[in-house]
C-alpha positions, 0 to 999 in steps of 0.5 A: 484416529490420532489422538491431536497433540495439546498444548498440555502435551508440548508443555509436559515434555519441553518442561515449561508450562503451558502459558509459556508454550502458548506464548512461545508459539506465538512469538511472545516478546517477553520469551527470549529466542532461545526458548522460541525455538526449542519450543517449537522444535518440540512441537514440530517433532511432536507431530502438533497441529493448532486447531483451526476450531480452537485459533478461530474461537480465541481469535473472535473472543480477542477481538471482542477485548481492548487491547490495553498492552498495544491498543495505540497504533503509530501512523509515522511520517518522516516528511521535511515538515509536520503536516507535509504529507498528513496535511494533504486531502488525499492522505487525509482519506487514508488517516481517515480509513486506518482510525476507523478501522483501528476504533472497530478493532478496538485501538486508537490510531495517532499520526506522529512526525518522526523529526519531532523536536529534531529527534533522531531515529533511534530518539524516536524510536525510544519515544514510540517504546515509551509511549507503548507504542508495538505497532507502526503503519510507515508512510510514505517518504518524500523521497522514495530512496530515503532512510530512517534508521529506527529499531525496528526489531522493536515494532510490528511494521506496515507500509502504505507504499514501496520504500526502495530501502524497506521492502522486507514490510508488507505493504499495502498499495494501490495496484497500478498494473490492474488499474491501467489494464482496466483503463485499455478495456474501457477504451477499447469498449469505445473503440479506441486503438491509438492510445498514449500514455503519459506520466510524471517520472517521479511518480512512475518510478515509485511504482516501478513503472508498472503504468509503463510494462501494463501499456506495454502490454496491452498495446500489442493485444490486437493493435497494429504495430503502426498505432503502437504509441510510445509512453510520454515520461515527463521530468518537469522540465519543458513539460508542455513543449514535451507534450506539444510535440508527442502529441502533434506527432503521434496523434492519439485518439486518447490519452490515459494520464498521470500528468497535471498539466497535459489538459490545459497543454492539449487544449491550448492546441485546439483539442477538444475533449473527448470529441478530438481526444479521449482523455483517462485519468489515473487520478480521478480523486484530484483530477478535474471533477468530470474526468473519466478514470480511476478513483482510488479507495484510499480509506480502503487502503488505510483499512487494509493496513490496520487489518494487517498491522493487527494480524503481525501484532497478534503474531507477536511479528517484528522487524523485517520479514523474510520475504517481501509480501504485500496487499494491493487495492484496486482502484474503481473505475469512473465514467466521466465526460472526458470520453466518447459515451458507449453506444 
């Protein structure tokens, strides 16, 4: 066999120790780009391999350790007022699922507004970097577009959503396409064929419409073109006349929902739920308490989002990537009394 080319090997011929090899290939902060790439240069042209045996052992020894030079993690929220999106119950969950999960790690976890103070980004960012703050979870924005010019070339970065001007972080989201596919199983179980779906823009758009392309899609799986539904975008305005009408036009025999106020518009109607409409939520954590749908394990989410942030971390990896990666969570399924019960 090969002899396996050593860090000792790498260091003997770049002319570097071994401490300064190691933190080479991990991407150190402290080693300039320069030496970055020579040293791997080297080690690329030298044949070397890590060895999984020896990553994995430091690897478990690191996570038994507190990490003292970045053991504080920055949720950060750029809303227009301090607790505009902490202070809500479902983000609360996430808050919630990223401090438990940084604490088993070994960090602490620290919500910051952005605007504190009216500072400006590049303020803020000086703040993080004051404070030893290497590691930043993104939340996500009031509006979806905006922008918040921070240095991030100075952190490791995670977001817990899909900012159309930062799609180089990874991102750790819910999955809209699986969790509407799961939605027309559950209805097809009971029989259902004729089903709408009906969405707030605002919110279908910062999925990219993903509820839409899966409705799509499983309307034409062994559904007569003549019970295809089309999808009910709703802006805001005239809401439950929007409503009133699809429905008197389409008659479905349910409904899989984004949308607030399509219950109380369906039983204005006379519609009663579930025996003259099926009714799926896509938001059981807030919809009425009996709602048959999906349940979002939004701790999971925030878990996840530490678990990546500590892996970029650990790789020494900041600012943006070279390709857009990101973690999906599915959400559960949940029986409720809003659909027929399965014979």
């Amino acid at each position: 066999m090969e002899k396996r080319v050593r860090l000792k090997d790498i260091a003997k011929e770049a002319r570097l120790s071994v401490s300064a090899v190691s933190m080479a290939l991990n991407n150190d902060v402290t080693m300039s780009d320069r030496t970055i790439e020579r040293v791997k240069g080297v080690a690329r042209e030298m044949g070397y391999v890590p060895d999984p045996a020896l990553s994995a052992l430091s690897a478990y020894r690191t996570k038994l350790k507190v990490h003292t030079h970045f053991s504080v993690i920055g949720m950060v929220t750029n809303w227009r007022t301090r607790d505009g999106w902490s202070g809500k119950a479902n983000q609360k969950e996430v808050i919630r699922g990223a401090k438990e999960r940084a604490m088993d790690l070994g960090y602490t976890l620290q919500v910051f507004w952005a605007r504190e103070e009216g500072a400006s980004p590049k303020r803020f960012s000086q703040i993080l970097r004051a404070r030893g703050i290497r590691g930043i979870i993104l939340a996500p924005f009031e509006d979806n577009d905006e922008a918040l010019d921070m240095d991030w070339n100075q952190f490791s970065v995670v977001t817990i959503s899909r900012p159309s001007r930062y799609t180089s972080f990874h991102h750790v989201v819910q999955n809209p396409y699986m969790d509407l596919l799961n939605c027309w199983d559950k209805l097809r179980e009971r029989g259902s064929s004729r089903v709408g779906l009906v969405l707030q823009d605002d919110i279908a758009s910062r999925w990219s419409y993903q509820w839409e392309a899966a409705h799509l899609f499983s309307s034409t799986l062994g559904v007569p073109e003549r019970d295809r539904i089309p999808t009910l975008r709703l802006d805001g305005v005239n809401d439950g006349i929007a409503i009133k009408e699809w429905l008197e036009k389409h008659r479905p025999q349910a409904v899989i929902s984004r949308c607030k106020s399509f219950l109380d518009v369906a039983r204005s109607l006379g519609l009663r739920i579930p025996e003259d409409l099926g009714y799926v939520t896509l938001n059981a954590n807030n919809d009425i308490p009996s709602a048959a749908g999906i349940r979002h394990r939004r701790d999971a989410l925030g878990a996840m989002a530490v678990d990546v942030l500590n892996s970029l971390l650990h790789r020494n990896h900041t600012g943006f990537q070279d390709v857009s990666v990101g973690t999906q969570i599915d959400g559960i399924w949940q029986d409720g009394e809003t659909l027929p019960a399965l014979i």
